[in-house]
GUDREN-267410 format. One record per residue (C-alpha): residue number from 1; x, y, z. Coordinates in steps of 0.001 Angstrom, whole numbers, padded with zeros to 6 digits, m for minus. Layout:
(site NUM; (X; Y; Z))
...
end
This chain:
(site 1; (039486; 003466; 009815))
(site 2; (042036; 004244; 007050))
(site 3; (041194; 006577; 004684))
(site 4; (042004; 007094; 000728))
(site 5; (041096; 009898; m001501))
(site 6; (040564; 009293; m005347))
(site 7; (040945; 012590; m007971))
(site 8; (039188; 011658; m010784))
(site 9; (036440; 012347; m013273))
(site 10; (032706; 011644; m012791))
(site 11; (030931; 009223; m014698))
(site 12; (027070; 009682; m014899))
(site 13; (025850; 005913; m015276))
(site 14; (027855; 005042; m012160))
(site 15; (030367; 002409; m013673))
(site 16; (033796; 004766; m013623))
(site 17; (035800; 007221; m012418))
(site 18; (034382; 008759; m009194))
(site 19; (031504; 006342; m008444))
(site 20; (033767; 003551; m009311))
(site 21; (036436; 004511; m007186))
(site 22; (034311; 005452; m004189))
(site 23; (032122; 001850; m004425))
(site 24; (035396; m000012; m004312))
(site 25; (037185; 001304; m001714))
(site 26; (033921; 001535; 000452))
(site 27; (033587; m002324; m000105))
(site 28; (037914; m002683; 000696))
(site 29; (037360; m001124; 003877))
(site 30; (038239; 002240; 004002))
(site 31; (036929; 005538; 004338))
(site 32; (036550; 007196; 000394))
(site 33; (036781; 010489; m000355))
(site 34; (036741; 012428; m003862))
(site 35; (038437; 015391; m005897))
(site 36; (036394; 015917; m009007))
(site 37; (038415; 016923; m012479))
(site 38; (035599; 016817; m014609))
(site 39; (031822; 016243; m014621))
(site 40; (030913; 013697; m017907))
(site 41; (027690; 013178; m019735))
(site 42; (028668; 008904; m020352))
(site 43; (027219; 005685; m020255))
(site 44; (029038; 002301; m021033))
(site 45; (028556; 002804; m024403))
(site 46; (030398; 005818; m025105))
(site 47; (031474; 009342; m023517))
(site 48; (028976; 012093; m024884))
(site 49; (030335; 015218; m022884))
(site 50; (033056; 016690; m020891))
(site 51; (033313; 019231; m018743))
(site 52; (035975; 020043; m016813))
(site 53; (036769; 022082; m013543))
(site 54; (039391; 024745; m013451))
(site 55; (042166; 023979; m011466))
(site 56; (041415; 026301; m008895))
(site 57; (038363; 024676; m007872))
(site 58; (040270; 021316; m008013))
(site 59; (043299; 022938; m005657))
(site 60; (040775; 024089; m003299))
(site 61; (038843; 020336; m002675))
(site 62; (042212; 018885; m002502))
(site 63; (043079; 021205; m000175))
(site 64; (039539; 020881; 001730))
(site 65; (040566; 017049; 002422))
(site 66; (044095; 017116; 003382))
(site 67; (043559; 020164; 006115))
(site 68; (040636; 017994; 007566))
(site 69; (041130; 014197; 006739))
(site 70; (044271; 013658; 005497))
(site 71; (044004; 010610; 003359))
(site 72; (046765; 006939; 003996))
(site 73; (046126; 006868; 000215))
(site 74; (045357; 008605; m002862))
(site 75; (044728; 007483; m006717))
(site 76; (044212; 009551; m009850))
(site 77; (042173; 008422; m012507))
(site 78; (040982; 010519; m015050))
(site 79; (042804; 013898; m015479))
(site 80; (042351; 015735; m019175))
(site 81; (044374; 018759; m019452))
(site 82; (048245; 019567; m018372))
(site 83; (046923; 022366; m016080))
(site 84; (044533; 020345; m013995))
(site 85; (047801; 017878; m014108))
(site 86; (049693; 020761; m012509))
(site 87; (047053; 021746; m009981))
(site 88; (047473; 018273; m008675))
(site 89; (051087; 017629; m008908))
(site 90; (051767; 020874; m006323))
(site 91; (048914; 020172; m004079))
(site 92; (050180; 016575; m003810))
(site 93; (053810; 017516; m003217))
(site 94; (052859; 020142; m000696))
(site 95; (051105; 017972; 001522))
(site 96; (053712; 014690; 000852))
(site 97; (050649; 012507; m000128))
(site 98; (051939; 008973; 000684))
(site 99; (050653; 005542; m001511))
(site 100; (050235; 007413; m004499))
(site 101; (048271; 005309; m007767))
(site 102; (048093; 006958; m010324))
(site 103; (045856; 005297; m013632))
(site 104; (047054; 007725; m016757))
(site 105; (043337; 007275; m017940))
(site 106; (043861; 008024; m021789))
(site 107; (041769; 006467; m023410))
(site 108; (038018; 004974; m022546))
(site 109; (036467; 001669; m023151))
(site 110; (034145; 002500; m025418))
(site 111; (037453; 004401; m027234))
(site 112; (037036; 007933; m026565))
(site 113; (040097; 009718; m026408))
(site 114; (040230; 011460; m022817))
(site 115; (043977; 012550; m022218))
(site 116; (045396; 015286; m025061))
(site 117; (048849; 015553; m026289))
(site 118; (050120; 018143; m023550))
(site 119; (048845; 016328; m020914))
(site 120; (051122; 013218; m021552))
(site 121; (054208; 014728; m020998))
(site 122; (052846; 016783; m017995))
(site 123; (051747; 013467; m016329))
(site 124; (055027; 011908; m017514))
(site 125; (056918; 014666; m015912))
(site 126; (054961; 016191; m012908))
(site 127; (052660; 013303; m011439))
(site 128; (054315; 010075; m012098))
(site 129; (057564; 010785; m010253))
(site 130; (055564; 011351; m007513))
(site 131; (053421; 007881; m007591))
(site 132; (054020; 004466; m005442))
(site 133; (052723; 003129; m008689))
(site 134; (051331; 003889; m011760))
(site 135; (048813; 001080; m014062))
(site 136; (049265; 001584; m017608))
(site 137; (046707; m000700; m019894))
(site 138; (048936; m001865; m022824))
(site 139; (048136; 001080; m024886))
(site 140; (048861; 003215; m022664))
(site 141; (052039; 002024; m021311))
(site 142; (053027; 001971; m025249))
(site 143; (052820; 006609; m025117))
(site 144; (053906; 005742; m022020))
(site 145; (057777; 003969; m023271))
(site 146; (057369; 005071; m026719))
(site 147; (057278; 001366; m028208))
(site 148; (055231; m001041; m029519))
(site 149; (054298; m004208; m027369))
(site 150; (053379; m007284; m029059))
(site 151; (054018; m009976; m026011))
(site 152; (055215; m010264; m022776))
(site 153; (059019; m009608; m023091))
(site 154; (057556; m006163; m024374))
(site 155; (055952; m005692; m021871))
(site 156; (058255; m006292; m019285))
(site 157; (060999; m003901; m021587))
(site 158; (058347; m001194; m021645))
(site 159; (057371; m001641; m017632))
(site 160; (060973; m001023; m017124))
(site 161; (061395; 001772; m019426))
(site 162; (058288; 003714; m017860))
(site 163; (059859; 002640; m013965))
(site 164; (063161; 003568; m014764))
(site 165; (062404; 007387; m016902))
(site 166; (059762; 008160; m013820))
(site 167; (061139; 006480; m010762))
(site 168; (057983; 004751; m009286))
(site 169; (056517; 001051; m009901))
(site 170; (054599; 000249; m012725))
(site 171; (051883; m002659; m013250))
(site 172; (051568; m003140; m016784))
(site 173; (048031; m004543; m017197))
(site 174; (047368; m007632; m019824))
(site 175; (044037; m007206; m020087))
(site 176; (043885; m005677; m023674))
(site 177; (045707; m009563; m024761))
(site 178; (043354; m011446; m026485))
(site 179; (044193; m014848; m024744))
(site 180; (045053; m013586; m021108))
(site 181; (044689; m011667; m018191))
(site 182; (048369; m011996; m016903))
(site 183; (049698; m008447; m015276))
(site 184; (053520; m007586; m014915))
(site 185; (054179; m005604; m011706))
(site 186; (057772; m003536; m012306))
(site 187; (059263; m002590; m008800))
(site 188; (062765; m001518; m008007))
(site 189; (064160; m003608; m011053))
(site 190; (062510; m006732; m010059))
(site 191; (059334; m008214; m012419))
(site 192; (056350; m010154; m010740))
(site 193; (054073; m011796; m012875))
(site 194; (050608; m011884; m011718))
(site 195; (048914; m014871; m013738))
(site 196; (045289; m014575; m014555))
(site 197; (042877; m016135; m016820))
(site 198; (040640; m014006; m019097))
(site 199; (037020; m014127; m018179))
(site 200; (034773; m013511; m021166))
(site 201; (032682; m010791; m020080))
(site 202; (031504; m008070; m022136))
(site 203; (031098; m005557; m019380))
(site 204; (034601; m004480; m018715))
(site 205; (033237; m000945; m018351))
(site 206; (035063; 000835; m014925))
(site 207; (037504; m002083; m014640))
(site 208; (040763; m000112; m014805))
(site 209; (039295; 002459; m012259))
(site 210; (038157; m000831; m009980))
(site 211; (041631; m002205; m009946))
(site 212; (043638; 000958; m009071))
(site 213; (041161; 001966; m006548))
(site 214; (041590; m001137; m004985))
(site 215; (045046; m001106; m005002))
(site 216; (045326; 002359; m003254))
(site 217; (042566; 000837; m000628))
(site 218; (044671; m001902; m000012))
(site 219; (047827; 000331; 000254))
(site 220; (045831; 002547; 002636))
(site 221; (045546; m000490; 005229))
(site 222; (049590; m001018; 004952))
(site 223; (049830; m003938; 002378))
(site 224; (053505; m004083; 000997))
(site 225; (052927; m003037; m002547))
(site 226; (052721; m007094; m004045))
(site 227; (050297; m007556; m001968))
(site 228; (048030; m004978; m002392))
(site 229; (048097; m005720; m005982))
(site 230; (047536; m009525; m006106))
(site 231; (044551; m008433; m003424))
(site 232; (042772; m006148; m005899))
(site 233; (043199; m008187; m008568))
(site 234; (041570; m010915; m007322))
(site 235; (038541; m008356; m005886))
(site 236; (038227; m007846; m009368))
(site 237; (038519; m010741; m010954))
(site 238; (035667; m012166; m009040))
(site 239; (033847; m009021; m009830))
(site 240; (034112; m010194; m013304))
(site 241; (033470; m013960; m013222))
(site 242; (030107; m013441; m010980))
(site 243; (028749; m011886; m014575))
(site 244; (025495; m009990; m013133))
(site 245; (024083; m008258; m016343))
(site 246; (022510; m004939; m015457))
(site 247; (020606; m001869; m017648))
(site 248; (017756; m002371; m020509))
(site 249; (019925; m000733; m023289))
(site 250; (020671; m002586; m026241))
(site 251; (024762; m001311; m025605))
(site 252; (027067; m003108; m023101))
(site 253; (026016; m003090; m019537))
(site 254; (028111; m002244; m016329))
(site 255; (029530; m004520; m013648))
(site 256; (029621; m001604; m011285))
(site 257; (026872; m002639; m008806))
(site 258; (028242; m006593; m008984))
(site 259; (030577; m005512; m007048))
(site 260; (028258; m004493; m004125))
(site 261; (026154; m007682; m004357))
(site 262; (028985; m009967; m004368))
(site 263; (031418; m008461; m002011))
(site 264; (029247; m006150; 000363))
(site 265; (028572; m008588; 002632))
(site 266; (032284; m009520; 003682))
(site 267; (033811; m005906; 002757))
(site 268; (035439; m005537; 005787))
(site 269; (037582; m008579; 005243))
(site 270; (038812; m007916; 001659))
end
């Protein structure tokens, strides 16, 4: 069984981050591990509380999975501070982690701001040159190239821009568009648009960590890169469109667990 390890935040209501990452590449087949930056008090709704590990403690469960199971995959998610940034940069390039993804989580749903200014350039200049891929939303891959984008010939200027300053592949996600869901994958100078209609569901909590956990499960079990990013998207896109509403809060609710009823039963041939 292939195995993929995901460094990342924890997210209390199960939606995000560590739980996310874990559920999705359970249900894609291979065997999850987890590096934990930062415990949060959050719901879908909003981010109350963070609290984050030193990077000593992160260095050392890093290092407790690559001396024992050495992982055909790893993705970043949430990462807060330039140190924690560093931590993982060295520990990565020590053991030559292959099928890097790394999701430069800046910014939650719900709008919390979870990536300071430090940080940026540290993950600009330390983690992304050592990523198969990284997957910017569109506000993030604007910090990201330093421009505005207003349509999709921006974003294809600022996928390049990001590709070209970093040296690894970049899929630009459309899902912040207000009429689509159409992603630009940026590899080796060549652009491949993955079309995509937008599903209207309010419970886009977790989504970004879904796809890039995905991607990194998929990359685990030796998809070429295209591949293992038109396979995730379509895991969750039909996360989305099976529109199970869960919780009793008046707030948003998560689509977290939809992806267990609709996909558990056939996991292992995602």
């Amino acid at each position: 069984m292939k195995t993929a390890l995901t460094i990342a935040g924890s997210d209390s209501c199960g939606g995000a981050g560590i739980q996310a990452d874990i559920k999705t590449m359970t249900l894609n087949g291979v065997y999850a591990m987890s590096a934990i930056t930062a415990l949060t008090a959050q719901n879908t709704a909003g981010v109350r509380s963070i609290m984050e590990v030193t990077p000593t403690f992160l260095t050392q469960q890093i290092d407790a999975v690559f001396e024992d199971i050495p992982p055909d995959a790893v993705k970043t998610g949430m990462v807060a501070s330039a140190p924690l940034i560093h931590a993982i940069a060295g520990r990565l390039r020590d053991y030559r982690a292959r099928n890097l993804v790394v999701d430069p989580v800046m910014v939650a749903t719900s709008g919390a701001r979870l990536l300071d200014e430090e940080a940026v350039g540290a993950l600009k200049n330390l983690l992304l040159p050592l990523c198969a891929l990284v997957t910017p939303n569109i506000p993030e891959a604007e910090v990201l190239a330093g421009m505005p984008i207003r349509d999709e010939t921006d974003m294809e200027m600022a996928a390049r821009v990001i590709g070209e300053c970093c040296g690894c592949a970049v899929l630009c996600k459309g899902g912040h568009r207000v009429s689509d869901a159409n992603d630009l994958l940026w590899a080796a100078g060549q652009t491949h648009w993955l079309r995509g209609r937008r599903i209207d569901n309010p419970n886009t909590h977790g989504t970004g960590c879904t796809l890039s956990a995905a991607i990194a499960a998929n990359l685990a079990k030796g998809f070429a890169l295209t591949a293992a990013v038109a396979r995730a998207k379509e895991y969750l896109s039909g996360a989305l469109a099976a529109m199970l509403a869960l919780g009793q809060g008046s707030g948003p609710v998560d689509h977290a667990f939809d992806l267990h009823s609709r996909f558990a039963a056939g996991a292992d041939g995602i």
